[in-house]
TORZA-968338 format. One record per residue (C-alpha): residue in one letter; z, y, x. Coordinates in pm, whole numbers, plus 50000, padded with zeros to 5 digits. Layout:
N
{r = A; Z = Z; Y = Y; X = X}
...
END
This chain:
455
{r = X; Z = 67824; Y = 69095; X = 12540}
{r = X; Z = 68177; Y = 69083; X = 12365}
{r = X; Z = 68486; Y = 69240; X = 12562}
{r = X; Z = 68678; Y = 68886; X = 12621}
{r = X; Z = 69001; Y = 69026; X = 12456}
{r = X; Z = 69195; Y = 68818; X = 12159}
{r = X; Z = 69091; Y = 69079; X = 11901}
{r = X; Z = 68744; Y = 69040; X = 11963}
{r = X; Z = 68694; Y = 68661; X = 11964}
{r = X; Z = 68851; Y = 68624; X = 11630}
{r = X; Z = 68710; Y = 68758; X = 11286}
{r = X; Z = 68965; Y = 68670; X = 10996}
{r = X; Z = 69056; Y = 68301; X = 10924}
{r = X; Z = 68955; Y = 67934; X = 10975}
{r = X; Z = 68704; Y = 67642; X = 10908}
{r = X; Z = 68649; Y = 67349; X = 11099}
{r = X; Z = 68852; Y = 67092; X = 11322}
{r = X; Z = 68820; Y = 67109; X = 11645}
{r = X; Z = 69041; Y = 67077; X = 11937}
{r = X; Z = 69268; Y = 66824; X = 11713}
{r = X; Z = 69478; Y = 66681; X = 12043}
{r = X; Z = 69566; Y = 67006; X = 12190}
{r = X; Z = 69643; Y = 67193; X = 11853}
{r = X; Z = 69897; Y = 66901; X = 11743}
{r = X; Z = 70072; Y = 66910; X = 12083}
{r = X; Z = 70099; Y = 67256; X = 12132}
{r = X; Z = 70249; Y = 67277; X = 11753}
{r = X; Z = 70509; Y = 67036; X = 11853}
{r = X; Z = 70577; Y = 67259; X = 12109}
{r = X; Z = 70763; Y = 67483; X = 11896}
{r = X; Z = 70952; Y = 67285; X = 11715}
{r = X; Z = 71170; Y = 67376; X = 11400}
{r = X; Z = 71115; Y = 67775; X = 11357}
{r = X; Z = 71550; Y = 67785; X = 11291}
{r = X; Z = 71519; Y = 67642; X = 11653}
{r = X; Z = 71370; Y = 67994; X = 11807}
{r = X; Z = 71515; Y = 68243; X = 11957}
{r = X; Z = 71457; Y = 68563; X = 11769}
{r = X; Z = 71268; Y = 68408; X = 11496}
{r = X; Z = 71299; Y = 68685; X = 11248}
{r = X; Z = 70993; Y = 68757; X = 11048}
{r = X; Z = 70903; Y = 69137; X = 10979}
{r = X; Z = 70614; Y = 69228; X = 10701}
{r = X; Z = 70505; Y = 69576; X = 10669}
{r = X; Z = 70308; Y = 69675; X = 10409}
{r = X; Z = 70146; Y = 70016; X = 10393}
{r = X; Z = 70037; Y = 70148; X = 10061}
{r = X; Z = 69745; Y = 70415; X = 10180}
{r = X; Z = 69680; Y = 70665; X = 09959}
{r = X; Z = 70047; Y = 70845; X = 09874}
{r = X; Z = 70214; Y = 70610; X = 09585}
{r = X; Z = 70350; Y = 70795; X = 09286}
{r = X; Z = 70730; Y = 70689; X = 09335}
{r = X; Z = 70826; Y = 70857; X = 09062}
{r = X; Z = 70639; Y = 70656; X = 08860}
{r = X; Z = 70764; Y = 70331; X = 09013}
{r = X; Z = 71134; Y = 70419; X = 09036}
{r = X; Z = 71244; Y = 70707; X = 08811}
{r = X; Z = 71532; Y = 70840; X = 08673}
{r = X; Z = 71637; Y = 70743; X = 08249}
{r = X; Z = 71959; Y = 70948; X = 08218}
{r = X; Z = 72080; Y = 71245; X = 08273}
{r = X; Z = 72011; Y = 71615; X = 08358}
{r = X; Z = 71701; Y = 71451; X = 08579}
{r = X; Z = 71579; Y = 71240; X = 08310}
{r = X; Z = 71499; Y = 71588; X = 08086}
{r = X; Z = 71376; Y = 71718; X = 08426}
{r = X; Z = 71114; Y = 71418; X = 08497}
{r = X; Z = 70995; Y = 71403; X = 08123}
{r = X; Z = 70929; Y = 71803; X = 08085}
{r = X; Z = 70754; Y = 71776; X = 08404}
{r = X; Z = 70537; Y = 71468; X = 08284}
{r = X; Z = 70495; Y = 71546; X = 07953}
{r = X; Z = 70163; Y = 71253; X = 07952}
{r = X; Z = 70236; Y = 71035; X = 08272}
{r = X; Z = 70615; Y = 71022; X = 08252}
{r = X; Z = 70734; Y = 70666; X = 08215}
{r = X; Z = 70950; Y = 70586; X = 07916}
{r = X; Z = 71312; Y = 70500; X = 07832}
{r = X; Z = 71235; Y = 70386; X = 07512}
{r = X; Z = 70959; Y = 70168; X = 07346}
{r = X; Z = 70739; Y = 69859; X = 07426}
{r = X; Z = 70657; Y = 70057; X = 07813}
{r = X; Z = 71016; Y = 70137; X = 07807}
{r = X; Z = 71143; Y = 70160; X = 08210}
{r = X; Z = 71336; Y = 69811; X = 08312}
{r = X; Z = 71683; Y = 69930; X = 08352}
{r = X; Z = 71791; Y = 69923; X = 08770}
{r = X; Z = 72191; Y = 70057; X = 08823}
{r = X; Z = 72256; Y = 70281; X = 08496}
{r = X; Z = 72064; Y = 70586; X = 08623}
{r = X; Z = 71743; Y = 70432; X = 08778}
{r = X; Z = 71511; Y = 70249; X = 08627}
{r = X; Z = 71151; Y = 70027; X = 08728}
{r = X; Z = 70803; Y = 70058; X = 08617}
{r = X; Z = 70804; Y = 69787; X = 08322}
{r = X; Z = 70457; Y = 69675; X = 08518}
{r = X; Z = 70678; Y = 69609; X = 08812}
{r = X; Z = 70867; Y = 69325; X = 08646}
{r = X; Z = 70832; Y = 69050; X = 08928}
{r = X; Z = 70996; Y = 69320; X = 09105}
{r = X; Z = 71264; Y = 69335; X = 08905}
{r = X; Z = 71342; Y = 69002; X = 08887}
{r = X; Z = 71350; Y = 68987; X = 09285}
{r = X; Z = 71582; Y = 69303; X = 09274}
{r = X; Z = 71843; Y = 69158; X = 08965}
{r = X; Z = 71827; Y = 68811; X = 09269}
{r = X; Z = 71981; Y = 69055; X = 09525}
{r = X; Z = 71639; Y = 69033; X = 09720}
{r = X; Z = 71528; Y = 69323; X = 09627}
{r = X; Z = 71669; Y = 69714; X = 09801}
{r = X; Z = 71509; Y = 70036; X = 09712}
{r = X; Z = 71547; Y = 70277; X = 09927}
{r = X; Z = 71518; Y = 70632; X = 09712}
{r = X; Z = 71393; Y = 71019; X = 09865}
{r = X; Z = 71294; Y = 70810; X = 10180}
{r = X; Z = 70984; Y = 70945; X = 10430}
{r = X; Z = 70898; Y = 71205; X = 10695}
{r = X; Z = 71159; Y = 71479; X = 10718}
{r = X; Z = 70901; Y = 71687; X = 10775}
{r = X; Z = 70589; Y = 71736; X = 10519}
{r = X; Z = 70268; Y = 71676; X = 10610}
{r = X; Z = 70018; Y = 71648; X = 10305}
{r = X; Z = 69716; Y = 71505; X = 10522}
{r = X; Z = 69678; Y = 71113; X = 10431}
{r = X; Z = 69551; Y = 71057; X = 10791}
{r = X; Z = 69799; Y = 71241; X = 10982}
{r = X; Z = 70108; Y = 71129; X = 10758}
{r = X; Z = 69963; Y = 70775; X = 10819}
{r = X; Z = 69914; Y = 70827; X = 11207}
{r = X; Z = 70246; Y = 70980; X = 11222}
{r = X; Z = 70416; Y = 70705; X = 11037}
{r = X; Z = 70231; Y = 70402; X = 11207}
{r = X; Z = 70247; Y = 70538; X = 11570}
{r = X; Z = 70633; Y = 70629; X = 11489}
{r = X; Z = 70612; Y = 70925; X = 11619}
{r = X; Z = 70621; Y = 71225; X = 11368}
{r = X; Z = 70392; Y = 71492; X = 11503}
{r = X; Z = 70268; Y = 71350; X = 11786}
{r = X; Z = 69908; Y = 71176; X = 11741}
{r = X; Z = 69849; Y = 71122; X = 12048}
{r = X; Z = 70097; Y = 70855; X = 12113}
{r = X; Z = 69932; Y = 70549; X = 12276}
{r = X; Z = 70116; Y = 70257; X = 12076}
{r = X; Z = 70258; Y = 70155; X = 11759}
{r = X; Z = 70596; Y = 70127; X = 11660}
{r = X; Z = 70521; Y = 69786; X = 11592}
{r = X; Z = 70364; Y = 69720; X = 11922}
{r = X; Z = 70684; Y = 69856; X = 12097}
{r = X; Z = 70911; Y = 69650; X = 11897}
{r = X; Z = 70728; Y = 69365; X = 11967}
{r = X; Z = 70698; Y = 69479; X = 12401}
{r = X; Z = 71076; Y = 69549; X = 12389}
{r = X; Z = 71229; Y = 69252; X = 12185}
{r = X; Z = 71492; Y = 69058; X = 12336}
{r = X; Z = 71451; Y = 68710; X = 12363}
{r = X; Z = 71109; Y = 68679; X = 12225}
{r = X; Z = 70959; Y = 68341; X = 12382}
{r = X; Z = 70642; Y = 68379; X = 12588}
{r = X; Z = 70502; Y = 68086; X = 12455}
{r = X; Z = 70439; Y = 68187; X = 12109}
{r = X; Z = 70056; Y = 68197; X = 11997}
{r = X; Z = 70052; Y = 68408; X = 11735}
{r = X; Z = 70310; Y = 68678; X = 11718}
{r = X; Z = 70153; Y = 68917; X = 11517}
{r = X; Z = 69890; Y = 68942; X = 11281}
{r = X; Z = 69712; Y = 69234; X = 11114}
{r = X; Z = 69572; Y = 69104; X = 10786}
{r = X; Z = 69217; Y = 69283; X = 10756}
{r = X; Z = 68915; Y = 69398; X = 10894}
{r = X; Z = 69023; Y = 69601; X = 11121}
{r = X; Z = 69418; Y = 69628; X = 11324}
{r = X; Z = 69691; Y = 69820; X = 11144}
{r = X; Z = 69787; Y = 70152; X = 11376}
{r = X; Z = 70176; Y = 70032; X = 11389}
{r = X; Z = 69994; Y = 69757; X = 11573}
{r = X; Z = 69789; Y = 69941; X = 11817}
{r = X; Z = 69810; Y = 69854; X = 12183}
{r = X; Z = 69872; Y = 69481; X = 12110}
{r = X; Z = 69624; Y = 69257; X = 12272}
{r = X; Z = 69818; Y = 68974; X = 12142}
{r = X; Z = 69744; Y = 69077; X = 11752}
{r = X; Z = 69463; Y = 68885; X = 11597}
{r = X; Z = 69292; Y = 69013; X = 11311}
{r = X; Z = 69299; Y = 68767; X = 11010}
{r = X; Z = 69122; Y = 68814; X = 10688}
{r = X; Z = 69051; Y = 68488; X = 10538}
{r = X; Z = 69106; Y = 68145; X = 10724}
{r = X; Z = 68770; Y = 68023; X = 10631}
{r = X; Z = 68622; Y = 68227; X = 10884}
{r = X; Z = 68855; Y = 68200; X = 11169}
{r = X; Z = 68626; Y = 68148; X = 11495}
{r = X; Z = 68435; Y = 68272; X = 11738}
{r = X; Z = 68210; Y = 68597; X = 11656}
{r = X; Z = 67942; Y = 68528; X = 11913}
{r = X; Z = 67646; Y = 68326; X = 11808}
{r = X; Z = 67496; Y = 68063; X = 11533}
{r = X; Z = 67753; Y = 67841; X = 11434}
{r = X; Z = 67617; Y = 67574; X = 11608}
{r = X; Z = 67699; Y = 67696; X = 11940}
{r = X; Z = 68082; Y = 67728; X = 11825}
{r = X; Z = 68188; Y = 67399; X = 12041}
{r = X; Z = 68000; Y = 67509; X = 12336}
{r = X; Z = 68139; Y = 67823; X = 12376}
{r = X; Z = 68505; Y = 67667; X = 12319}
{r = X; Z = 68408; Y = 67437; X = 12599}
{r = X; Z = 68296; Y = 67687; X = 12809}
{r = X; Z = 68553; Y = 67987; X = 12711}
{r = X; Z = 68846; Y = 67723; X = 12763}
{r = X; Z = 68722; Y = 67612; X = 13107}
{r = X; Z = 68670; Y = 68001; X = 13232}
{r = X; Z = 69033; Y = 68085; X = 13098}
{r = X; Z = 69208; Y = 67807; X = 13285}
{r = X; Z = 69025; Y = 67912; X = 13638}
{r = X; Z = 69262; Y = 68214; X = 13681}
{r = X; Z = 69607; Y = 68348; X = 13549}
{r = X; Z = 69596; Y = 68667; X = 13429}
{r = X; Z = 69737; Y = 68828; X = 13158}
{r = X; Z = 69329; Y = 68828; X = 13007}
{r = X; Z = 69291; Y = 68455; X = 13122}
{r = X; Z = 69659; Y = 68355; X = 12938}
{r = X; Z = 69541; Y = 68550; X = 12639}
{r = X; Z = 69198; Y = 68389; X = 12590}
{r = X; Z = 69386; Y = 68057; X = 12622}
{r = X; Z = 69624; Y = 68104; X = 12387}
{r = X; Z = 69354; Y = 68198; X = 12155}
{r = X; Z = 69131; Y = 67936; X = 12147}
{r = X; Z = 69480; Y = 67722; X = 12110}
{r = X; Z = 69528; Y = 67965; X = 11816}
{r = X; Z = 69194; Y = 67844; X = 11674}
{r = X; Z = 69299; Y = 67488; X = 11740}
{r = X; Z = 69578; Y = 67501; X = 11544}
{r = X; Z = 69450; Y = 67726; X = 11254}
{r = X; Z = 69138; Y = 67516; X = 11201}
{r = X; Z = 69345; Y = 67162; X = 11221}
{r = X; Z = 69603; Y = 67289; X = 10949}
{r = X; Z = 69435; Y = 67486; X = 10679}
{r = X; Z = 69129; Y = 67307; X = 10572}
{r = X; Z = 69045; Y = 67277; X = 10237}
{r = X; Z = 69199; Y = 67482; X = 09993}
{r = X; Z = 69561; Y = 67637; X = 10024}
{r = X; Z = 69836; Y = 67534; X = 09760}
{r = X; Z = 70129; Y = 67769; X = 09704}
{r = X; Z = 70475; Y = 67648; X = 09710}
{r = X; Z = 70714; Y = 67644; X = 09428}
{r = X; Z = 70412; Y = 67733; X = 09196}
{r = X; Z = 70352; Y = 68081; X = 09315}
{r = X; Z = 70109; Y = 68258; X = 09174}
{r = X; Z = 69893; Y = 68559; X = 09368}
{r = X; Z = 69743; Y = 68833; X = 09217}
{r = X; Z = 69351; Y = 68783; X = 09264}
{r = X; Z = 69196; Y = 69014; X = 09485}
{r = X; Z = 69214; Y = 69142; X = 09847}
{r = X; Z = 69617; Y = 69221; X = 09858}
{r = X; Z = 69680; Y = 68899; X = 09670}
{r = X; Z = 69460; Y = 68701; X = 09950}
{r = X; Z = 69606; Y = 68906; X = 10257}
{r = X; Z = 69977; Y = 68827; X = 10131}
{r = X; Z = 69913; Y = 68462; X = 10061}
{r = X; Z = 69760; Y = 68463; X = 10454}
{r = X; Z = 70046; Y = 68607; X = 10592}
{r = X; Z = 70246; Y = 68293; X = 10388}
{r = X; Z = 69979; Y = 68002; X = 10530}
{r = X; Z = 69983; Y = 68154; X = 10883}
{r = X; Z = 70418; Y = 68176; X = 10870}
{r = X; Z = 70381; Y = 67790; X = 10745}
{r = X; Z = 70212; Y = 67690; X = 11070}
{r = X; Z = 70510; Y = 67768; X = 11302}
{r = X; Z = 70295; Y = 67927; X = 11564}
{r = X; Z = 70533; Y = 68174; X = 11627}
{r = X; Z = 70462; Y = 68471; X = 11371}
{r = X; Z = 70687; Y = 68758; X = 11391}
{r = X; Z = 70536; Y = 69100; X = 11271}
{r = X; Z = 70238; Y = 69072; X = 10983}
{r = X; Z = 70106; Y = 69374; X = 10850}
{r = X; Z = 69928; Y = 69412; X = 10492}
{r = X; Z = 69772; Y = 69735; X = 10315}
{r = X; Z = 69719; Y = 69768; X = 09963}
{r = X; Z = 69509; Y = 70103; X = 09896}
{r = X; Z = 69366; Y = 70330; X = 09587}
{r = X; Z = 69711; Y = 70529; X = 09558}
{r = X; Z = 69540; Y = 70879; X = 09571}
{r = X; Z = 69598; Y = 70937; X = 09204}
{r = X; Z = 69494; Y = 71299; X = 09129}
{r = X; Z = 69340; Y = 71205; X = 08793}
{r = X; Z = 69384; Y = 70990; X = 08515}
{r = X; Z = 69627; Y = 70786; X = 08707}
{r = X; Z = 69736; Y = 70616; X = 08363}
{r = X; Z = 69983; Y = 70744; X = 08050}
{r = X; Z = 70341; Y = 70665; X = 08086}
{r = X; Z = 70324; Y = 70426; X = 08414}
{r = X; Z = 70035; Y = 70215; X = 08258}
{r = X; Z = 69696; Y = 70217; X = 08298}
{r = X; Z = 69528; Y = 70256; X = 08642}
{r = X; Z = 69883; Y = 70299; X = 08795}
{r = X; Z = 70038; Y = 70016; X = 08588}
{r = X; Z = 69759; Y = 69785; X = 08708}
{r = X; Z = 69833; Y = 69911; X = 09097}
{r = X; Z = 70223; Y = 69815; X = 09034}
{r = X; Z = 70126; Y = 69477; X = 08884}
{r = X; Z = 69940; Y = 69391; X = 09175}
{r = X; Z = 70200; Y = 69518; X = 09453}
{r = X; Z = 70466; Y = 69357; X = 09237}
{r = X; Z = 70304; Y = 69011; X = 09114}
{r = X; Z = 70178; Y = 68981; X = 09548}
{r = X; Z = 70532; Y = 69041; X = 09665}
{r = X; Z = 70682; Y = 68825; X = 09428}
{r = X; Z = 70478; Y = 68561; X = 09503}
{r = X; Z = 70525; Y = 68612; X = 09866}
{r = X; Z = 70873; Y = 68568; X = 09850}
{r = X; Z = 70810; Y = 68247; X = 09624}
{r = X; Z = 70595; Y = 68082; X = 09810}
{r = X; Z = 70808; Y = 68068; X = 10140}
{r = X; Z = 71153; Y = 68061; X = 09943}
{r = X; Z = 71247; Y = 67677; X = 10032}
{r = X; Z = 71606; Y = 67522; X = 10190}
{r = X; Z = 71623; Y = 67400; X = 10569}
{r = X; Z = 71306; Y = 67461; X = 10813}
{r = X; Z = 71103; Y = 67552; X = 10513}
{r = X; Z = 71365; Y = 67865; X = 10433}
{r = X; Z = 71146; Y = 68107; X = 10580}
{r = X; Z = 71254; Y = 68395; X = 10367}
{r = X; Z = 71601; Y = 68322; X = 10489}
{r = X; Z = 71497; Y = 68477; X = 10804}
{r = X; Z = 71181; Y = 68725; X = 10622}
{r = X; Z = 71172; Y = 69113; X = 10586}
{r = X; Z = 70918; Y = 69290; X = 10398}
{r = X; Z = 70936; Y = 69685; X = 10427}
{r = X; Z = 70681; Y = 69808; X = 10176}
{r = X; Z = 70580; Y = 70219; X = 10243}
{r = X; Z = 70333; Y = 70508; X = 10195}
{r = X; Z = 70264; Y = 70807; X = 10331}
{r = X; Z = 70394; Y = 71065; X = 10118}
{r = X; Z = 70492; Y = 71089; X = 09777}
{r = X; Z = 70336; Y = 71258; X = 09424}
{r = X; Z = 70446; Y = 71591; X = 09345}
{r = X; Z = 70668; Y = 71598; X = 09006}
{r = X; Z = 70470; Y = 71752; X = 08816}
{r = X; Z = 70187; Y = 71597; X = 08671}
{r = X; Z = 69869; Y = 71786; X = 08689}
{r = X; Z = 69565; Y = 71941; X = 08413}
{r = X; Z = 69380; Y = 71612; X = 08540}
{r = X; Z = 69650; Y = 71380; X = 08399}
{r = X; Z = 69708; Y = 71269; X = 08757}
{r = X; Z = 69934; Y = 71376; X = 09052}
{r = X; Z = 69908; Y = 71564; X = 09347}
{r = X; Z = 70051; Y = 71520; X = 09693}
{r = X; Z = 70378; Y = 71531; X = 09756}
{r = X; Z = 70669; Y = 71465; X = 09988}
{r = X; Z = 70942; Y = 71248; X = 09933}
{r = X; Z = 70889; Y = 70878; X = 09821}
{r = X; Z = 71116; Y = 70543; X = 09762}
{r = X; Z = 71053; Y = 70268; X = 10027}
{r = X; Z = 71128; Y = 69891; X = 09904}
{r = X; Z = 71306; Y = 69630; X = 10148}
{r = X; Z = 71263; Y = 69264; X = 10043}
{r = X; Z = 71391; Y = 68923; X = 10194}
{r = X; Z = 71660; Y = 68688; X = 10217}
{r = X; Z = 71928; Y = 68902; X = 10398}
{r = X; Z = 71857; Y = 69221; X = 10176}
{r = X; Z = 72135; Y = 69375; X = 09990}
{r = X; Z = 72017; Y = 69468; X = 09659}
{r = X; Z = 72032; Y = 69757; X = 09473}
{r = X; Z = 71947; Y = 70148; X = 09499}
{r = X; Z = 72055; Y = 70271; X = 09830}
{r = X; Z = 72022; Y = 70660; X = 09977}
{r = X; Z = 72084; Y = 70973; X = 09850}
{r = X; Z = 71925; Y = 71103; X = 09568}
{r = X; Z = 71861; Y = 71493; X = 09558}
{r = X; Z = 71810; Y = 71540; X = 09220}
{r = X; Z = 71506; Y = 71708; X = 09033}
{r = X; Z = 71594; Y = 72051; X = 08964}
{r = X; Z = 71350; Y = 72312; X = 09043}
{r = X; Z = 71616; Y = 72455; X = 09302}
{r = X; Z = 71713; Y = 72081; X = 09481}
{r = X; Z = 71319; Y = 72008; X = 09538}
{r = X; Z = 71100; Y = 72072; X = 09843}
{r = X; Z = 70934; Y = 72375; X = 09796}
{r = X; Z = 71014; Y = 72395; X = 09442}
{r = X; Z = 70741; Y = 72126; X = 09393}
{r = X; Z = 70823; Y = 71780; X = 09531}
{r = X; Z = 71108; Y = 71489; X = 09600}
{r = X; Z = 71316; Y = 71603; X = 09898}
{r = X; Z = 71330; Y = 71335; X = 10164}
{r = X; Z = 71720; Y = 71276; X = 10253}
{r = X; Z = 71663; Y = 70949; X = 10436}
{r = X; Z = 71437; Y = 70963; X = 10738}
{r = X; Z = 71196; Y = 70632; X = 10705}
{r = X; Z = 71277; Y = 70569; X = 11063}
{r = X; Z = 71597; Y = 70508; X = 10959}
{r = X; Z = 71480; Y = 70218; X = 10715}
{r = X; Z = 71298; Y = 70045; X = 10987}
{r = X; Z = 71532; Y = 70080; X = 11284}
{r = X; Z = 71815; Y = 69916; X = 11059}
{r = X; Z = 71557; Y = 69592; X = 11009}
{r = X; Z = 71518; Y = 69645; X = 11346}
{r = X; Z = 71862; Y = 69598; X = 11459}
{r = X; Z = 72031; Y = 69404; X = 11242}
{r = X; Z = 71717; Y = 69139; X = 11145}
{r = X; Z = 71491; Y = 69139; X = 11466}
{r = X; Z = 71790; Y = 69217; X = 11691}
{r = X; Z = 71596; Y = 69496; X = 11865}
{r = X; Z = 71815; Y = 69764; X = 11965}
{r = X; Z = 71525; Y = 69979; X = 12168}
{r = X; Z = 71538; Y = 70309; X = 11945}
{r = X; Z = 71432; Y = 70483; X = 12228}
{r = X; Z = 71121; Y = 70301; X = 12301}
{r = X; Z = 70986; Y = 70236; X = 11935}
{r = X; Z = 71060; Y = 70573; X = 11809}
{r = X; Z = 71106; Y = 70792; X = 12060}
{r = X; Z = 71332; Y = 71159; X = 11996}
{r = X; Z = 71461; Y = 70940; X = 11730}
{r = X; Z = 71866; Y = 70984; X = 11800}
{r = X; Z = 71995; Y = 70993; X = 11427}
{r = X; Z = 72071; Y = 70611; X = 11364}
{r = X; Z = 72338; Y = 70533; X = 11100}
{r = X; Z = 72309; Y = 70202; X = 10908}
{r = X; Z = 72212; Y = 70243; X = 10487}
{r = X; Z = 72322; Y = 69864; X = 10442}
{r = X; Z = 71965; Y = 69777; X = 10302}
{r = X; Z = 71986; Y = 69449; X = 10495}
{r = X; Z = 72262; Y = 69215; X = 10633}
{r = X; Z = 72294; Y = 69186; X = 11042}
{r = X; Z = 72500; Y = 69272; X = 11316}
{r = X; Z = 72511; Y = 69623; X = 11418}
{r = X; Z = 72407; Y = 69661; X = 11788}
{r = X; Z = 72416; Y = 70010; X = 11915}
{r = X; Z = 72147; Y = 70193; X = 11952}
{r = X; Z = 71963; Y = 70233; X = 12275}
{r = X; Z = 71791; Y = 70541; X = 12280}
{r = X; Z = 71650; Y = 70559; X = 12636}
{r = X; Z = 71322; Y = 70578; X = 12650}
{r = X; Z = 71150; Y = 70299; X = 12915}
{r = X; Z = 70878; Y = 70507; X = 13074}
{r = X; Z = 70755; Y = 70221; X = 13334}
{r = X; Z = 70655; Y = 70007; X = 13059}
{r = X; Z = 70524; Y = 70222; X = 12803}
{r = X; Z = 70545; Y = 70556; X = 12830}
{r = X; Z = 70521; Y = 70840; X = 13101}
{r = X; Z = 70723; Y = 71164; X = 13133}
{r = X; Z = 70592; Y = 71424; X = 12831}
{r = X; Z = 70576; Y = 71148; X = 12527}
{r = X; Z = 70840; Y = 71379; X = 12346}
{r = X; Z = 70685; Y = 71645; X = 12373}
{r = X; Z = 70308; Y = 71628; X = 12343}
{r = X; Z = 70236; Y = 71729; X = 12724}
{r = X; Z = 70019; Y = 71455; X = 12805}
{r = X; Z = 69889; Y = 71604; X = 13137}
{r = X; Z = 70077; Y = 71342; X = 13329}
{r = X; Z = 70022; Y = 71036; X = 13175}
{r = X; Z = 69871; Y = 70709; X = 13274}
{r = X; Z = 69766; Y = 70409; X = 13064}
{r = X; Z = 70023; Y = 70238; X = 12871}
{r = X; Z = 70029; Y = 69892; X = 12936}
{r = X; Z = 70256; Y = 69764; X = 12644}
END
């Protein structure tokens, strides 16, 4: 017997019609996505593993320069040559494998934000990534993710929408945890019901919709809106999906995940937060000579999916969706600068973070530290100088209109705006709202007196 939660009646994607009637009514419901209040989309994509930033966005002149090459003497990317780095602001440059990206970033849709992560270290790939998901550095045992509290605290968020947030996968992102309105979505050929031969699929609809419409709580709303959710997914993505604008996805799983998140946006049900992983980043050997090789062929396929992601919903009118689109592309620590006996990297600190979307100001923003032995972390890594919270409570504010510092990252109290995206600056609110999803002790770790959270 299945727990009777959204999560668990969906697997990934869809496959039949069904339901035709109530899907098309309940899509007209919406209306033109510019119509919405708060209609901002937010993608975050997590790249597990600890990317080498310094082999995506390194320095070519300079004091640094002869400071990144003596420390890479094999994996150091070049200034010169056919692999030569693709020239950024005139002391920056891009992986040459990372050339969609630099097409996006020359458009002004592209912001890299450089020495960005935890202020504090942490060299564990599943603490960093708890610590970064739930929001919270050092605290694991926080309930919710960030995402999940943006999403409980947004203003003006309509309680009609179906689907406001997606976790593209098998299983739901951590920045996501909490959400019982998250559904799980792999591959839309196999969006349905996980209970059961196939045949029984209508049955069960029948019977599920009738037992969700005999009460109205917050488990009988959610069941509804998920079978309306299959409805709608099912009606409009039969048969095989076609890219706009001639968009082209990398083949494989990040390629498939991104070009979900753009089919699922398409359908107007509502989307606001997606999340997307792309993994294998844990590059402590032969991670590839001068930025190619296994690394080069990581880059290609972040920077060919993003690209295409931006393509593919890049239109004028209703159909501008990255007009009101933010991806925020992270990992959980950096590479240390120098290269190890294994021709790889080990792990690190700081780290670059990429912004992309309509309403992102290109361009290299933060401050850079430098690479002298004496200006790194330890003597062995990038310095962070921009906290990643930072980064995401600016998207926050200024894209989603979410001023709720307080609640998404609580002890967070150091807001000041990089200008990585365009907005209004709200200020910050930095209480922390305990009834709804937090008790007294979050800050701290003291957990003695806590209840459930309900966001």
């Amino acid at each position: 017997m299945i727990r009777p939660t959204r999560r668990n009646f969906i697997v990934g994607a869809t496959a039949a019609a069904a339901g035709a009637t109530s899907a098309i009514k309940t899509r007209m419901a919406f209306g033109a996505p510019d119509a919405e209040d708060n209609n901002e989309l937010l993608v975050f994509v997590f790249l597990r593993g600890g990317m080498d930033g310094l082999s995506l966005v390194l320095p070519v002149t300079g004091a640094d320069r002869g400071h990144y090459e003596a420390a890479r003497s094999y994996l150091a990317v070049p200034n010169s040559g056919p692999d030569t780095a693709l020239a950024l602001d005139g002391i920056f440059g891009i992986n040459p494998n990372a050339a969609p990206l630099h097409e996006l970033y020359q458009a002004n849709h592209l912001g890299i934000v450089v020495a960005a992560g935890m202020t504090e270290a942490n060299r564990s790939h599943f603490d960093a990534m708890e610590f970064i998901e739930r929001g919270t550095p050092g605290n694991k045992l926080t309930s919710t993710g960030w995402l999940t509290r943006h999403l409980a605290s947004a203003p003006n968020l309509p309680p009609e929408i179906m689907m406001p947030s997606i976790s593209v996968g098998s299983t739901q992102a951590t920045s996501l945890l909490g959400d019982m309105n998250t559904i799980n979505i792999s591959d839309p050929g196999s969006f349905n019901l996980q209970v059961g031969p196939w045949e029984w699929r209508n049955a069960q609809r029948v019977a599920l919709r009738h037992m969700f419409t005999e009460d109205s709580t917050w488990l009988h709303q959610a069941g509804l809106q998920t079978l309306d959710a299959l409805d709608i997914v099912e009606l409009n993505s039969g048969g095989n999906y076609v890219p706009s604008n001639g968009a082209v996805y990398p083949s494989g799983s990040f390629g498939n995940h991104l070009q979900v998140v753009a089919q699922m946006t398409k359908l107007d049900l509502g989307l606001r937060v997606a999340t997307v992983d792309l993994g294998g980043w844990d590059t402590h050997e032969g991670q590839g000579d001068q930025g190619q090789g296994y690394f080069g062929g990581e880059i290609s396929d972040l920077a060919q999916g993003l690209h295409a992601l931006y393509t593919d919903l890049d239109g004028s009118g209703n159909s501008n969706y990255t007009g009101r689109m933010t991806v925020v592309v992270q990992s959980e620590f950096g590479r240390r600068l120098r290269e190890n006996a294994d021709r790889g990297t080990d792990h690190g600190h700081g780290n670059m973070m990429l912004v992309m979307g309509g309403n992102t100001n290109g361009g290299i923003h933060g401050q850079w530290p430098g690479l002298a032995n004496e200006e790194l972390y330890d003597g062995a890594d990038l310095a962070v100088t921009t906290d990643f919270r930072r980064v995401l409570s600016e998207i926050l504010i200024r894209r989603m209109g979410n001023n709720k510092l307080g609640v998404i990252f609580p002890g967070y109290t150091d807001y000041q705006p990089l200008g990585v995206v365009t907005g209004v600056d709200l200020t910050p609110d930095y209480s922390v709202d305990g009834s709804t999803l937090f008790n007294n002790g979050f800050e701290t770790g003291d957990t003695s007196g806590w209840s459930s959270a309900t966001g």
